[in-house]
Backbone bond lengths (Angstrom), bond angles and torsions (degrees), N, CA, C in turn:
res aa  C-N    CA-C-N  psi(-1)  N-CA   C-N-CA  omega(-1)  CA-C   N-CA-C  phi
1 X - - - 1.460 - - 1.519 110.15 -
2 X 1.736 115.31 149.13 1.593 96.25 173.22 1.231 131.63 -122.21
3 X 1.706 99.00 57.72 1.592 114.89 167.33 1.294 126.35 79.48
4 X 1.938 107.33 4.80 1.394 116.24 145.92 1.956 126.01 -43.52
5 X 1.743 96.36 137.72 1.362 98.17 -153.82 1.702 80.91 -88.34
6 X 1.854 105.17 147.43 1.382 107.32 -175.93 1.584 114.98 -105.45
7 X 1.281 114.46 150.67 1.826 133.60 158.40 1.142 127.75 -101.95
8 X 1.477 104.55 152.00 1.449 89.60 158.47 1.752 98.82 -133.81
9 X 1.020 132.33 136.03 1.663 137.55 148.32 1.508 128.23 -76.47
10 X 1.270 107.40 80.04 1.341 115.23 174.06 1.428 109.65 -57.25
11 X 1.354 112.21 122.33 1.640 100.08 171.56 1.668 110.54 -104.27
12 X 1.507 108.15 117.99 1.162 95.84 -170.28 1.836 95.62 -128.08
13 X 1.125 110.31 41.77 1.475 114.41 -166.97 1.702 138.46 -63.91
14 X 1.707 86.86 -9.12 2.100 120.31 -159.20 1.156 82.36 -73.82
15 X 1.344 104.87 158.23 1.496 130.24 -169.91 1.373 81.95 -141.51
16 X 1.425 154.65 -44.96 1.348 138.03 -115.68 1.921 94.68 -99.38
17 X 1.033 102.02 159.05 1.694 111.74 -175.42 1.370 111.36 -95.74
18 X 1.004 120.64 37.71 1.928 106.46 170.59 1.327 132.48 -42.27
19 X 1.204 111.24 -11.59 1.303 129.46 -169.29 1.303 108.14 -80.54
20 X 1.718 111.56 -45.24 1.245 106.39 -175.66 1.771 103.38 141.41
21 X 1.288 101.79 -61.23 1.588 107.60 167.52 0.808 130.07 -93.46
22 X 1.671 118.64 178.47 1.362 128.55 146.40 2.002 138.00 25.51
23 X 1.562 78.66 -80.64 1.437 91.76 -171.75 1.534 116.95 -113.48
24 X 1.394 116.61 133.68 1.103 128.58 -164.56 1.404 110.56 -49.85
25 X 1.444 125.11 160.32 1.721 114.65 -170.72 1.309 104.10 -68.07
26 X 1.659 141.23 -21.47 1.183 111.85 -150.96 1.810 111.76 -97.02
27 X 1.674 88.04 1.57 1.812 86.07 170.47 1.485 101.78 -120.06
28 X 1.220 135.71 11.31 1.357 101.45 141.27 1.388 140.12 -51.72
29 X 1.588 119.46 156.70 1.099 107.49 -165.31 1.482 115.79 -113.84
30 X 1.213 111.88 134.05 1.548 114.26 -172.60 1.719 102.78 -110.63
31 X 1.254 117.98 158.04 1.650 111.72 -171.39 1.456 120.76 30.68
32 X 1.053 123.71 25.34 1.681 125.66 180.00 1.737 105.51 91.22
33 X 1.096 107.59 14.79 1.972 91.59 171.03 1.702 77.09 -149.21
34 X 1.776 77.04 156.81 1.571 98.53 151.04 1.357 128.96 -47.46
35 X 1.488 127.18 140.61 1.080 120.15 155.06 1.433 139.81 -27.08
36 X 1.768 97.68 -56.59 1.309 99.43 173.04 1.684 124.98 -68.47
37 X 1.016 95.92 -41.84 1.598 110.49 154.32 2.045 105.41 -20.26
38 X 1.326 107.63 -97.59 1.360 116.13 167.05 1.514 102.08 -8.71
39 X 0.699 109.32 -90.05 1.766 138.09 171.60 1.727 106.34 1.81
40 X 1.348 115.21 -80.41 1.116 143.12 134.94 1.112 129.55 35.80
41 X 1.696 97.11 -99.75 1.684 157.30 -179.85 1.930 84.16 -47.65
42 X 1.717 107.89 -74.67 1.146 80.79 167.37 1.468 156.69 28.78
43 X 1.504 94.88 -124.66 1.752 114.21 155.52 1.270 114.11 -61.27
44 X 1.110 136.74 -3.75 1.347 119.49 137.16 1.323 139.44 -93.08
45 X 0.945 108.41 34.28 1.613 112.26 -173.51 1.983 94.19 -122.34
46 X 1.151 116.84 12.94 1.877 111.84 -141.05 1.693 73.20 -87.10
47 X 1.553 109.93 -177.27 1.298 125.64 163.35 1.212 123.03 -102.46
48 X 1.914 111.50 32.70 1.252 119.54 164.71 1.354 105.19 -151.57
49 X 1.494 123.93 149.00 1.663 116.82 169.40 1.399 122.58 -37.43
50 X 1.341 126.60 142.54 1.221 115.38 146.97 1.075 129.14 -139.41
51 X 1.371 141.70 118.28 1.519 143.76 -176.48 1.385 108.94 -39.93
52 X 1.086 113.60 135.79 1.751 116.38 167.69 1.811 101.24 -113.79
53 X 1.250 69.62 156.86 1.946 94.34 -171.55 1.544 94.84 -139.49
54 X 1.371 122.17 110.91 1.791 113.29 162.62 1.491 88.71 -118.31
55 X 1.675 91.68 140.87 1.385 116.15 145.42 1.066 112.86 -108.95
56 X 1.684 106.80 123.72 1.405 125.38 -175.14 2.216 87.99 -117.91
57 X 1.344 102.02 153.19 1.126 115.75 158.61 1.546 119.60 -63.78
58 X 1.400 101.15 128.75 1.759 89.87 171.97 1.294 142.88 -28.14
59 X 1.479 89.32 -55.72 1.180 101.18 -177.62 1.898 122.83 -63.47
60 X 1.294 111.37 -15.91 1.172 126.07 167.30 1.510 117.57 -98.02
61 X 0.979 119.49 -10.75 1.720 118.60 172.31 1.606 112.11 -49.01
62 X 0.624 131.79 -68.98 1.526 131.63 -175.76 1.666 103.60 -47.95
63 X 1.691 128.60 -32.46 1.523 131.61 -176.76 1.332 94.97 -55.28
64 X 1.468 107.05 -63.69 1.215 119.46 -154.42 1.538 107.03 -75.34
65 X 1.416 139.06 -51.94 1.700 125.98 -178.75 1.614 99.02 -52.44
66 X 1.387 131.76 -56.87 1.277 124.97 167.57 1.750 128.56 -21.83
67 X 1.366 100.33 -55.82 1.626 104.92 164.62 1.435 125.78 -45.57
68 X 1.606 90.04 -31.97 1.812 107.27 -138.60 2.115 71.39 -84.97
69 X 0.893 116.77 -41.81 1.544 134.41 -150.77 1.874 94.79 -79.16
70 X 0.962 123.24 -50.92 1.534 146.45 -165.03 1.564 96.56 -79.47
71 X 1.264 149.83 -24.11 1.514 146.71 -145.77 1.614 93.85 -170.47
72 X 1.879 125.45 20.04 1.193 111.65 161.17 1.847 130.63 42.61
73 X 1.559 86.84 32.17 1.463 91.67 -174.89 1.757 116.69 -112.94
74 X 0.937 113.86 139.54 1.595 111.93 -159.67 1.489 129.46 56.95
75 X 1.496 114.54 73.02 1.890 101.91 -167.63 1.333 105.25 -72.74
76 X 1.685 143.21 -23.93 1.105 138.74 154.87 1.347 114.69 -138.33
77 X 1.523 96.96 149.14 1.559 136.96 -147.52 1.598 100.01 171.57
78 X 1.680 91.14 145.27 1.180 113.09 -167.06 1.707 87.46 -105.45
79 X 1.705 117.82 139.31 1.196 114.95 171.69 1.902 122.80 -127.30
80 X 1.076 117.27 94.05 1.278 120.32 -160.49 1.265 112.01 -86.99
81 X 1.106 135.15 152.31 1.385 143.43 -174.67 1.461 119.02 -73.59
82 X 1.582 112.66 116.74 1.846 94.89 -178.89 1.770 110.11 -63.75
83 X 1.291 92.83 162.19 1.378 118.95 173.02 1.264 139.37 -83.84
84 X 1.475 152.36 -168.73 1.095 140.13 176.59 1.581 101.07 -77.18
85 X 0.974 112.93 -51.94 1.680 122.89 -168.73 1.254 110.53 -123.34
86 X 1.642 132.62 141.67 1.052 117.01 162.46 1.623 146.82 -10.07
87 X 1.216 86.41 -53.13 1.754 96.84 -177.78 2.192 109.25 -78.10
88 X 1.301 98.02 -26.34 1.355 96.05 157.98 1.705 130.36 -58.67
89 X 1.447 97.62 -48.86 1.257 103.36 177.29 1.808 120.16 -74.48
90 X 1.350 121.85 -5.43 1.282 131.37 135.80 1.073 136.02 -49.80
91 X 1.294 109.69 -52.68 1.456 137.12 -176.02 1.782 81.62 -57.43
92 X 1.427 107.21 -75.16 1.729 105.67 -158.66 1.678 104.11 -51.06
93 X 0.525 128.20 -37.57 1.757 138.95 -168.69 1.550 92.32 -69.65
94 X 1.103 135.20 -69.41 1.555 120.14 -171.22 1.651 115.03 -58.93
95 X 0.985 120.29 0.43 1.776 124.33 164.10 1.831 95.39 -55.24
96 X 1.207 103.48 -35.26 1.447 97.23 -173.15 1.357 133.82 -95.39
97 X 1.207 73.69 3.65 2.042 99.59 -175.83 0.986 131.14 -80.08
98 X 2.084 140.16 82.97 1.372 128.53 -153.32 1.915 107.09 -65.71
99 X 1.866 79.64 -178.51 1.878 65.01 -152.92 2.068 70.61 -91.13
100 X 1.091 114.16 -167.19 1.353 132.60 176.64 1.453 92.50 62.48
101 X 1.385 138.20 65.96 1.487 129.24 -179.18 1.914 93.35 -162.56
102 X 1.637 88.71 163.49 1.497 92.09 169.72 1.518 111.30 -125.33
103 X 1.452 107.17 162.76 1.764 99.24 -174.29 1.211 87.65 -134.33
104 X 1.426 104.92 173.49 1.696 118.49 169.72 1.384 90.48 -146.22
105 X 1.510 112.29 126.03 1.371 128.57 -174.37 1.422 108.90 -104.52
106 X 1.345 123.56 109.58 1.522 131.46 -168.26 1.848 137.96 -120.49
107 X 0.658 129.89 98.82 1.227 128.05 -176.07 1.760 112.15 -25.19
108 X 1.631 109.47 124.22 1.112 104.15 -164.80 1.886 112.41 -94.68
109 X 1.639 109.28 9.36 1.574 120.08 154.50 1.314 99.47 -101.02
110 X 1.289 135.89 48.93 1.467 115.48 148.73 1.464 119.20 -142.54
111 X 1.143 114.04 72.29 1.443 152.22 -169.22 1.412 112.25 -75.19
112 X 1.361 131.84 0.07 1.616 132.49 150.80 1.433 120.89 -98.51
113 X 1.388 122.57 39.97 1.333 125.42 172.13 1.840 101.81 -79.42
114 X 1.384 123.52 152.02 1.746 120.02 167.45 1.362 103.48 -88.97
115 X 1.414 113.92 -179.86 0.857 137.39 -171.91 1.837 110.46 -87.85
116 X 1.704 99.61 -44.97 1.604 109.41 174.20 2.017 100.26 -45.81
117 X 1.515 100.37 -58.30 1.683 112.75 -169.68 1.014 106.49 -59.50
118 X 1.188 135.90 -26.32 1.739 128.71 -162.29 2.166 94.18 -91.53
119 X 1.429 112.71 -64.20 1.300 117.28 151.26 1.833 126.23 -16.69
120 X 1.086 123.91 -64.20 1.352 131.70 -179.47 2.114 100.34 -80.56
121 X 0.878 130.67 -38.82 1.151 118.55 157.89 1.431 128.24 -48.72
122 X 0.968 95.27 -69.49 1.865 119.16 150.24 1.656 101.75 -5.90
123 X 1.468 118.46 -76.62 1.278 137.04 -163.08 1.738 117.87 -79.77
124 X 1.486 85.93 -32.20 1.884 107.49 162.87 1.548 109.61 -67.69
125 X 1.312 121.38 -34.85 1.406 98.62 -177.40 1.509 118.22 -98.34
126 X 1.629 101.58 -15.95 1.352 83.49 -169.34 2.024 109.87 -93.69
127 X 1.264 119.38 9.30 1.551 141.07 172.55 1.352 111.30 -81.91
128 X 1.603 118.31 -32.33 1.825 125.88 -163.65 1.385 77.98 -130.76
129 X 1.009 146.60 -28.07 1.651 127.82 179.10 1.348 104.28 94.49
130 X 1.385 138.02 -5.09 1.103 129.32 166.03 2.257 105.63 -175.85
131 X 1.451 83.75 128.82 1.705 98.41 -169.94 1.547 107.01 -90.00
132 X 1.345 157.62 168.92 1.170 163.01 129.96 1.444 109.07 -133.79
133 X 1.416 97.09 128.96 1.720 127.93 178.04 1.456 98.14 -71.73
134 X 2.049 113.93 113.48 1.414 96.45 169.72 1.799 103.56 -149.61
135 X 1.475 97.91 156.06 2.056 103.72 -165.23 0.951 82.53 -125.05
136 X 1.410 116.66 127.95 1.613 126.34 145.05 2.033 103.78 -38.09
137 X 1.402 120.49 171.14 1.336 117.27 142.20 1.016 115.38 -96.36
138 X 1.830 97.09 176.06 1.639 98.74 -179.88 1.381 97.41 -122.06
139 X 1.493 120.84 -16.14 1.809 104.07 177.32 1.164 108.22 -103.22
140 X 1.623 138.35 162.54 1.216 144.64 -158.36 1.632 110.73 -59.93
141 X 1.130 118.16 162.04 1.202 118.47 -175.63 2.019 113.52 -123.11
142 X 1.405 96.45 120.12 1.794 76.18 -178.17 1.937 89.43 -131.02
143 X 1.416 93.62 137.34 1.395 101.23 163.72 1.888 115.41 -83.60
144 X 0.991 116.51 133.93 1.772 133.60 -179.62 1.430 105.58 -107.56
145 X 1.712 101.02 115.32 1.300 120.00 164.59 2.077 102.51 -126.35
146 X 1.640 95.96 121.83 1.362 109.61 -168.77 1.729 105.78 21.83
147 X 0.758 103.52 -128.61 1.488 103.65 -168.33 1.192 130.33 -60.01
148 X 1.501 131.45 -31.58 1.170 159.92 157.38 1.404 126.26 -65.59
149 X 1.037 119.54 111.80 1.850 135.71 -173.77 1.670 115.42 -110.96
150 X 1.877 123.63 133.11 0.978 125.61 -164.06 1.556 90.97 -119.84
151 X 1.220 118.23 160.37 1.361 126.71 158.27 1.576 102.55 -106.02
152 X 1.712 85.70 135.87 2.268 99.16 -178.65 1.420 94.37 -109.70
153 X 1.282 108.27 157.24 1.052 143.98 -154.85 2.228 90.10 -70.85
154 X 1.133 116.49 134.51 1.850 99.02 -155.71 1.892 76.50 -98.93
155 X 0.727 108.50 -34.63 1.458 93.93 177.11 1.611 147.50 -51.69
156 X 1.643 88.46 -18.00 1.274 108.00 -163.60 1.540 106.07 -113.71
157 X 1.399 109.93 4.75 1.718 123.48 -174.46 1.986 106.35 -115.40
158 X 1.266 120.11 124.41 1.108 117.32 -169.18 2.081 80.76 -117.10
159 X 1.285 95.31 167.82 1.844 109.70 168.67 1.446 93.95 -131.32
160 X 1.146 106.49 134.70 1.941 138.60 -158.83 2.086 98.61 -103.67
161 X 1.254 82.76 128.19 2.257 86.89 -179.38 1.210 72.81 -124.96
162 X 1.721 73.89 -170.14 1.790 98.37 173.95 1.602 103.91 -139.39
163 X 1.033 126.54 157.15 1.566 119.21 24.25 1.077 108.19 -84.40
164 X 1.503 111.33 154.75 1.502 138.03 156.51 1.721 110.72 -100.62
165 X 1.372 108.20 119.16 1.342 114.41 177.42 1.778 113.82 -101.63
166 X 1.416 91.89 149.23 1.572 86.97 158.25 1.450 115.16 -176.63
167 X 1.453 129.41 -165.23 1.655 117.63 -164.14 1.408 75.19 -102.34
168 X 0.934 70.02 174.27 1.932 104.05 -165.88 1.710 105.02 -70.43
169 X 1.466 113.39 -32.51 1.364 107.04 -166.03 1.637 107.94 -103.63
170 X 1.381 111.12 -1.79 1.444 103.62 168.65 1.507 85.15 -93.02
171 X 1.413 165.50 -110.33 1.316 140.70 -53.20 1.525 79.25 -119.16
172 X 1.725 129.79 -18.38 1.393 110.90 167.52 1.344 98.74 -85.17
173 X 1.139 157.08 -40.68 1.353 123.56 -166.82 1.554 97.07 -73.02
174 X 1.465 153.74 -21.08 1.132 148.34 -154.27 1.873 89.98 -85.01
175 X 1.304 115.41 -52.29 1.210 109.51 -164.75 1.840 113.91 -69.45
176 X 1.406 115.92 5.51 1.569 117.46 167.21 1.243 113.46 -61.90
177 X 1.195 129.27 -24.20 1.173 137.15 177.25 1.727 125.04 -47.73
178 X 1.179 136.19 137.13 1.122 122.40 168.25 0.833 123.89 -61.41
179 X 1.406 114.03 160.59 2.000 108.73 179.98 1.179 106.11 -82.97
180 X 1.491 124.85 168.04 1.398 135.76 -136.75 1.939 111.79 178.60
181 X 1.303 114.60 84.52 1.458 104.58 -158.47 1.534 123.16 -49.28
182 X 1.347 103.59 -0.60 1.470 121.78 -176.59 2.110 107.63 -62.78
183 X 1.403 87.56 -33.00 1.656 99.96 -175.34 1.456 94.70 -81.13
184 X 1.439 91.82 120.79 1.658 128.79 -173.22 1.267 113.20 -113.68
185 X 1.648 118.36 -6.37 1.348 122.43 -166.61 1.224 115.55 159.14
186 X 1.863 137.54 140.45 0.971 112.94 -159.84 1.789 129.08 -66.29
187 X 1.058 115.06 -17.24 1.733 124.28 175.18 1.711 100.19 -67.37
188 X 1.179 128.43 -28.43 1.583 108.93 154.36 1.258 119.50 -86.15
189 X 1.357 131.10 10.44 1.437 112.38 160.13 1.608 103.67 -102.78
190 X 1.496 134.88 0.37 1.057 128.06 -133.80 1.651 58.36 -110.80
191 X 1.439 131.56 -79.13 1.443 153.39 -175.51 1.498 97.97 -18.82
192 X 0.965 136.99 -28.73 1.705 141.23 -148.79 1.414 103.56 -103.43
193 X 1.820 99.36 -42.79 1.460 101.38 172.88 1.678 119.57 -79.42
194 X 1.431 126.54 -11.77 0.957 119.05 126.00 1.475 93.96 122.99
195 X 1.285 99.67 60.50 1.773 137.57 -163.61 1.564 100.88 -130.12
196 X 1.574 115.31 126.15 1.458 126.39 174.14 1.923 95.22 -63.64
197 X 1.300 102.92 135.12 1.964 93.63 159.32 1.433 112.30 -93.18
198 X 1.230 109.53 150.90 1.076 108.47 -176.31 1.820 104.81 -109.38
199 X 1.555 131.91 104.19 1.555 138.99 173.92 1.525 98.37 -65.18
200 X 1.657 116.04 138.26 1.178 139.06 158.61 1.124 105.68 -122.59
201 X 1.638 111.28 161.99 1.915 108.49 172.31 1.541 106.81 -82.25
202 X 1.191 90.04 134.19 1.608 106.37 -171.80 1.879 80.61 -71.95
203 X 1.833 90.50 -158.04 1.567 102.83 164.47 1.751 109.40 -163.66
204 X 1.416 108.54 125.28 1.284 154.63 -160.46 1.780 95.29 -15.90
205 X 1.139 91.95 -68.71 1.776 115.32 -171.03 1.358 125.30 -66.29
206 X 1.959 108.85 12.64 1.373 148.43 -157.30 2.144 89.03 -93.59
207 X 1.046 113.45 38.00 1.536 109.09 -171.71 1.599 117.21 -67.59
208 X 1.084 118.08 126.32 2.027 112.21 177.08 1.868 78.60 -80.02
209 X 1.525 105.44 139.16 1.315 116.96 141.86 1.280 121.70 -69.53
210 X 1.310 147.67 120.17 1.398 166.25 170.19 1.526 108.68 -100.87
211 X 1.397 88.60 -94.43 1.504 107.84 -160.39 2.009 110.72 -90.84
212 X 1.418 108.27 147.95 1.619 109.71 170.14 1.217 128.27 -39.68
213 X 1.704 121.80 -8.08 1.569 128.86 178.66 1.892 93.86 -113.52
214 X 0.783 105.81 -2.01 1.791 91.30 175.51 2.046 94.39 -114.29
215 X 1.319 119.55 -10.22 1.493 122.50 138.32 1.354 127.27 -42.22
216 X 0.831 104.03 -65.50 1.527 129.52 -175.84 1.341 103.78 -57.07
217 X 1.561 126.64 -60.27 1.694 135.88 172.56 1.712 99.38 -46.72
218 X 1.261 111.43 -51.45 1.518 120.50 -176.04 2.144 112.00 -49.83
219 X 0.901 99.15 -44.66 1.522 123.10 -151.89 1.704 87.65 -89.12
220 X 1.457 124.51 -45.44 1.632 126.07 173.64 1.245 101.23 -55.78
221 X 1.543 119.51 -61.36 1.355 125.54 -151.17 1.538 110.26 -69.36
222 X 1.568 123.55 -32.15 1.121 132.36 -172.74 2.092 95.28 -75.14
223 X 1.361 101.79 -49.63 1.427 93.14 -174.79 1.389 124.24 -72.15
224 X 1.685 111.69 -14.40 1.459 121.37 177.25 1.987 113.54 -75.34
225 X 1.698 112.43 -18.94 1.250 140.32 -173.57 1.649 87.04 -76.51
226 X 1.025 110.04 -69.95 1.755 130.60 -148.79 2.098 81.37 -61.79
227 X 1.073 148.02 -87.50 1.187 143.12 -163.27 1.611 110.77 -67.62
């Protein structure tokens, strides 16, 4: 690597309750911390600095510095305001992003990434200029048009995690772009601006928390770690 200083942009911007309650998934708390917390801990644990950037939703900014303030966790961090859409709340987060640096932009419910994976990404993006986390599947794959369903070829279909890394000066010049509902994630806006992606093997146990049964996987796995 050549001594670019590193980030990470947690996007933790959702407000919406899938869960069921109250509070958005990424501060519930699993093993005694927040999710996002977990999340975190992470990139900070690496064997190099890394800047943190959370986007928290407004309306939750004050929850979250309070936490951060109450449990002495993170004394600096940059905290940007989520956006309308994902790719907004990117957009806001790279205001903070020096230029000559690399980031890895990460989902802030997916809090079982290692330390080896986060590291070798790390080194993947900033060598190819941009990393993407990717798994073949393992159960069949059929594309659905109205009524009618095809099976695709399973070989030829990868499923995309994060983090997504990259240098600082492709994913800001990529993000000038207008928004476009097509952008599903940052390697399709990066792709649009008209940048090869570069696929790495993600790893399996790389889960976004969503739903109350991928909670539940979360909440085993942390307690199956802990004994």
């Amino acid at each position: 690597m050549d001594g670019r200083k590193k980030y990470a942009i947690i996007v933790a911007g959702g407000s919406g309750t899938r869960m069921g309650g109250d509070l958005p998934k990424q501060f519930i708390s699993v093993g005694g911390k927040p999710i996002l917390r977990h999340t975190i801990e992470r990139f900070l644990s690496l064997s190099f600095p890394v800047g943190i950037i959370v986007v928290v939703n407004q309306e939750w900014k004050e929850y979250w510095k309070k936490y951060c303030d109450d449990y002495g966790f993170l004394e600096r961090y940059a905290i940007p305001s989520g956006g309308v859409t994902r790719f907004h709340s990117v957009q806001n987060a790279l205001q903070y992003l020096p230029d000559n640096s690399v980031v890895a932009v990460h989902d802030g419910v997916r809090p079982f990434v290692t330390e080896e994976f986060l590291e070798n990404m790390f080194a993947a993006g900033e060598e190819l200029g941009n990393a993407i986390p990717a798994l073949a599947p393992v159960e069949t794959v059929r594309e659905v048009n109205g009524p009618e369903s095809y099976v695709l070829k399973r070989d030829d279909i990868r499923l995309i995690q994060t983090p997504q890394v990259f240098r600082s000066e492709v994913i800001k010049a990529a993000y000038k772009l207008p928004f476009d509902p097509a952008f599903t994630d940052d390697a399709s806006v990066v792709e649009a601006a008209g940048y090869r992606v570069n696929l790495v093997e993600g790893i399996k146990y790389n889960i976004k928390i969503t739903t109350p049964e991928d909670l539940e996987l979360a909440r085993l796995r942390l307690k199956n770690a802990a004994e």
